[in-house]
N, C-alpha and C positions, 0 to 999 in steps of 0.2 A: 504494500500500500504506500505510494507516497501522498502526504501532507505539504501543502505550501501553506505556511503563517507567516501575515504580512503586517502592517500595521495598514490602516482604513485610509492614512493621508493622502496625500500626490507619492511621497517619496517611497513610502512602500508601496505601493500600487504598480508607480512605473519603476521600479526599481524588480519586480516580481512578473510587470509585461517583458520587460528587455529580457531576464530570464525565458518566458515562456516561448517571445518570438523566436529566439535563438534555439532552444528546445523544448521541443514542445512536448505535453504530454499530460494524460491524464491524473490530478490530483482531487483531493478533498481540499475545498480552502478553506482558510480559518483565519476569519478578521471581525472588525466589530469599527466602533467609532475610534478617532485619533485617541484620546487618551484610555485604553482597553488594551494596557503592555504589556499582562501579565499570559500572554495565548497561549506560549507552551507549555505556564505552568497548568494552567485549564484542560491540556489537551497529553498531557504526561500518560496521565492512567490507559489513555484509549491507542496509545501509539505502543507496537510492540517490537519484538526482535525481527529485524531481516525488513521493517520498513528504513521507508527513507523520510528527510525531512529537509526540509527549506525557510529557514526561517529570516525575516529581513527587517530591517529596522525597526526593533526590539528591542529595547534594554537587555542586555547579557546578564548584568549585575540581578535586575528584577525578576530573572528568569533560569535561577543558577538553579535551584529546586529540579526546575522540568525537566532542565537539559543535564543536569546528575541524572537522573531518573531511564531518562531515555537513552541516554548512553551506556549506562549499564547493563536495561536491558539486548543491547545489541546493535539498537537503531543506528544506523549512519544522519549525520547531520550537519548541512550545508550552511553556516551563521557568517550575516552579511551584516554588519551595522555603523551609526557611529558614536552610538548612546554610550552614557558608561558602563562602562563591561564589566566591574570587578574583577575575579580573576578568571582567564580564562584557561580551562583544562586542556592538558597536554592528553588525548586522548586519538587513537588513532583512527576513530568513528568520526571527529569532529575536524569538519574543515572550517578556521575561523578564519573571516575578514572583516577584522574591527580595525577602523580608524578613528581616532579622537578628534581628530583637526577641526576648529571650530570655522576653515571656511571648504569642508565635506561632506558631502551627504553620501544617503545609501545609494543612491541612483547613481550619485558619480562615481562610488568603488565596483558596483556592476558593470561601468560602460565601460573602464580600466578593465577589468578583467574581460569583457566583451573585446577587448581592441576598438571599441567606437561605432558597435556595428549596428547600435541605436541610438546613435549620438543623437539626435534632434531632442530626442525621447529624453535624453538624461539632461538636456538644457534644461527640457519642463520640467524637470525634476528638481534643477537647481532654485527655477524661478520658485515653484512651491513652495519651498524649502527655505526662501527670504534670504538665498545668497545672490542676491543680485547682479552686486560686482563681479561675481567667480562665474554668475550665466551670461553677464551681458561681454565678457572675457572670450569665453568660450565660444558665442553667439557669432564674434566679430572676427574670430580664429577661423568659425567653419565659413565666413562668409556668406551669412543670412544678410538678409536685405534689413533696412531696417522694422518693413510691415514683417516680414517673419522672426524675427524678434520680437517684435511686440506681440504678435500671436500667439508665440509659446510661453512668452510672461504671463500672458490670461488665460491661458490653457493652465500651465502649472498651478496659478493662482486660484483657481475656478474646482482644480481635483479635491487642493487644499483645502478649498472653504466647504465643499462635501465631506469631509471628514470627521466636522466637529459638532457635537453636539452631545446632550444628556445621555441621550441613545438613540440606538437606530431608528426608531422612529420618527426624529428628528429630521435625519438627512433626507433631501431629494431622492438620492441612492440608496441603496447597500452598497458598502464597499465591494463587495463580492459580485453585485450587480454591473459596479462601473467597470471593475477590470474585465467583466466577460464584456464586456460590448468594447471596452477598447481594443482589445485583442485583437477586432477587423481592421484593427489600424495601424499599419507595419510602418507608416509615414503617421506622422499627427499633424499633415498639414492635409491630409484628408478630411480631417473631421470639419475644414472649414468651410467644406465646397456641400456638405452635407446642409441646409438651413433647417432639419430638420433633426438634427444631431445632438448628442447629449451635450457639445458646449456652449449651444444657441440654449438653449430648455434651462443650463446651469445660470449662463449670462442673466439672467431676466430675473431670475429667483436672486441673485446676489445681488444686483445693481438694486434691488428693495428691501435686502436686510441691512444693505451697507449703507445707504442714504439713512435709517434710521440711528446705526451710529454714528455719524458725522455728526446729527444732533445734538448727542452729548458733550457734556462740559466736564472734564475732571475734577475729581471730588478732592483731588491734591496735588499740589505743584508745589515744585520747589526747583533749583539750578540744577539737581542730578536727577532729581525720582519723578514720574511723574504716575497716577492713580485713576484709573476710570472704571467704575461701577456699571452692569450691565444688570437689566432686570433675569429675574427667572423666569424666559418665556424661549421657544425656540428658537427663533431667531436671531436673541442673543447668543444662544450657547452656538447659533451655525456661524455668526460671523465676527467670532472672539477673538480667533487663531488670527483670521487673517487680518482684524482692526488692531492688533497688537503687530503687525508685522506693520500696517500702513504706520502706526503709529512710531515706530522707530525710522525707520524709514525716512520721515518729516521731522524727525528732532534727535538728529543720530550720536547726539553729544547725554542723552538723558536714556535711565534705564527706563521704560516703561512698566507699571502692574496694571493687569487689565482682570476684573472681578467678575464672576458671572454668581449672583443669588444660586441657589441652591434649594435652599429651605428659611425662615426665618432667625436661623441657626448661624449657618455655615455658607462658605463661597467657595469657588474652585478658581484658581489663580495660576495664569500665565504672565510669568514673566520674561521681558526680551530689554535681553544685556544691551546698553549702548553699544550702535553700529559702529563706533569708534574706540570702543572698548571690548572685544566681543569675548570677554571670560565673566565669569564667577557665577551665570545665573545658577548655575545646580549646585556650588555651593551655597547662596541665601536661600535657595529651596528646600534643601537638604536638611535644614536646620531645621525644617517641621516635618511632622509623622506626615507621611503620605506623600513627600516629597522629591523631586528626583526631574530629571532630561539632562541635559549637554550644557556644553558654556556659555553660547549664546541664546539659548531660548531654555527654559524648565518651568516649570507648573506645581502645583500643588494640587491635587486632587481633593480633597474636604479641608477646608480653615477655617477654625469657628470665629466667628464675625470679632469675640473679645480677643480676638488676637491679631486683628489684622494693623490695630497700632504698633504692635510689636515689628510685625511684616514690615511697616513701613522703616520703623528703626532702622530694623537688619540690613535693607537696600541703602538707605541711605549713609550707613554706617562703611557700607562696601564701597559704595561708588563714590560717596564724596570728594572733591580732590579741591 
């Protein structure tokens, strides 16, 4: 039996299409919404000896449990990421390629190993991904025009903002749904001659959850941190990822926190490091339970609302200069 586990965003999406175009084959897949990192450990007990396994931008460190588990019992297991890994096992089942680099993603250590053979593909992947500089690099290397550059900034962008949300039933998609219809797409400048296409249908749902937050004012500003609270309603939690990404983007000298309500309780919290600073977010994350991603972007999965003063400290403690 092979198993492909991906994570629901752009990056692990097209980072597991490049995979598939390249070889193809029948698997189970196993995804959920962008923050839903824990897949292998979910999927541990049902994976046995003599399957295969594919796992891709996924926390290593979040997922040491699973991937013990399945490697013992026999499983071979292909791990692609660039989240923190903790430590990774010297095990002769486990093929790992983890990179740390905070201007890396999982789509670009697959296109590396592809030799480039979906390169378009792994730009959208970069745009997703809020590496701008490293896609619009990339973009001008393969000699895209500039309209094909900017189409695969809002393709990437557009996987991305499918991604997020409380749960699946949030998303326009299932992530499992979008990779099987990208899959007809060996080029992603197909999908734009399509007007009938999943990124016309995505376009149109974005462009009206992101006009709503542009509305918003931040609930905090200061020279390093800046704070914006989003209600608890869908369309806050689908276009959090990517208004924390515009939002750095547009003040690349300031960390952004961007809050989504939750319950009257708690909030779920994305933060993105200053674009000019790109370290420490998984460390001020780290520092609460439920905490954890990379150095430029990390989150906090449940923060109870009495501690989001302290949150603010922590950022502002790190990034001040």
């Amino acid at each position: 039996m092979n198993y492909d586990i991906f994570n629901g965003d752009a990056d692990g999406i097209i980072s597991l299409l490049q995979l598939r175009l390249a070889y193809p084959q029948q698997s189970e897949l196993i995804t959920g919404v962008k923050r839903n990192i824990d897949l292998l450990n979910q999927m541990c007990d049902v994976i046995n000896a003599h399957d295969e396994v594919t796992v891709l931008d996924i926390s290593m460190q979040k997922n040491q449990q699973g991937l013990h588990t399945v490697l013992n019992k026999g499983a071979k297991v292909f791990y692609a990421d660039h989240h923190q890994s903790g430590h990774i096992p010297r095990h002769t089942h486990l093929a790992a390629h983890i990179d740390l680099d905070a201007n890396i993603c999982t789509g670009l250590i697959i296109d590396k190993l592809l030799a480039g053979r979906y390169h378009t593909w792994a730009i959208a992947a970069a745009y997703g991904d809020n590496l701008i500089t490293v896609a619009d690099g990339l973009a001008s290397v393969a000699g895209l025009s500039h309209e094909q550059t900017q189409q695969l900034k809002d393709l990437g962008t557009l996987i991305n903002y499918n991604g997020y949300g409380a749960c699946v039933e949030d998303l326009h998609f299932h992530p499992k749904a979008l990779f099987e219809q990208l899959l007809h797409f060996p080029d992603p400048f197909l999908l734009f001659d399509d007007k009938a296409s999943l990124y016309y249908q995505l376009k149109v749902a974005f462009d009206a959850d992101f006009d709503k937050a542009l509305a918003l004012k931040p609930e905090y500003v200061s020279e390093s941190v800046a704070l914006y609270r989003l209600p608890a309603q869908a369309w806050a939690s689908r276009i959090s990822g990517v208004f924390g990404n515009h939002l750095a983007n547009s003040a690349p000298d300031k960390a952004h926190l961007v809050l989504t309500e939750q319950s009257v309780d708690d909030v779920m919290v994305s933060l993105r490091a200053p674009l000019n600073n790109k370290q420490g977010a998984v460390a001020v994350c780290s520092q609460f339970a439920t905490g954890g991603g990379r150095e430029a972007a990390a989150g906090i999965n449940v923060l109870p609302v009495d501690a989001i003063e302290a949150l603010i400290n922590v950022t502002e403690k790190y990034y001040f200069s």
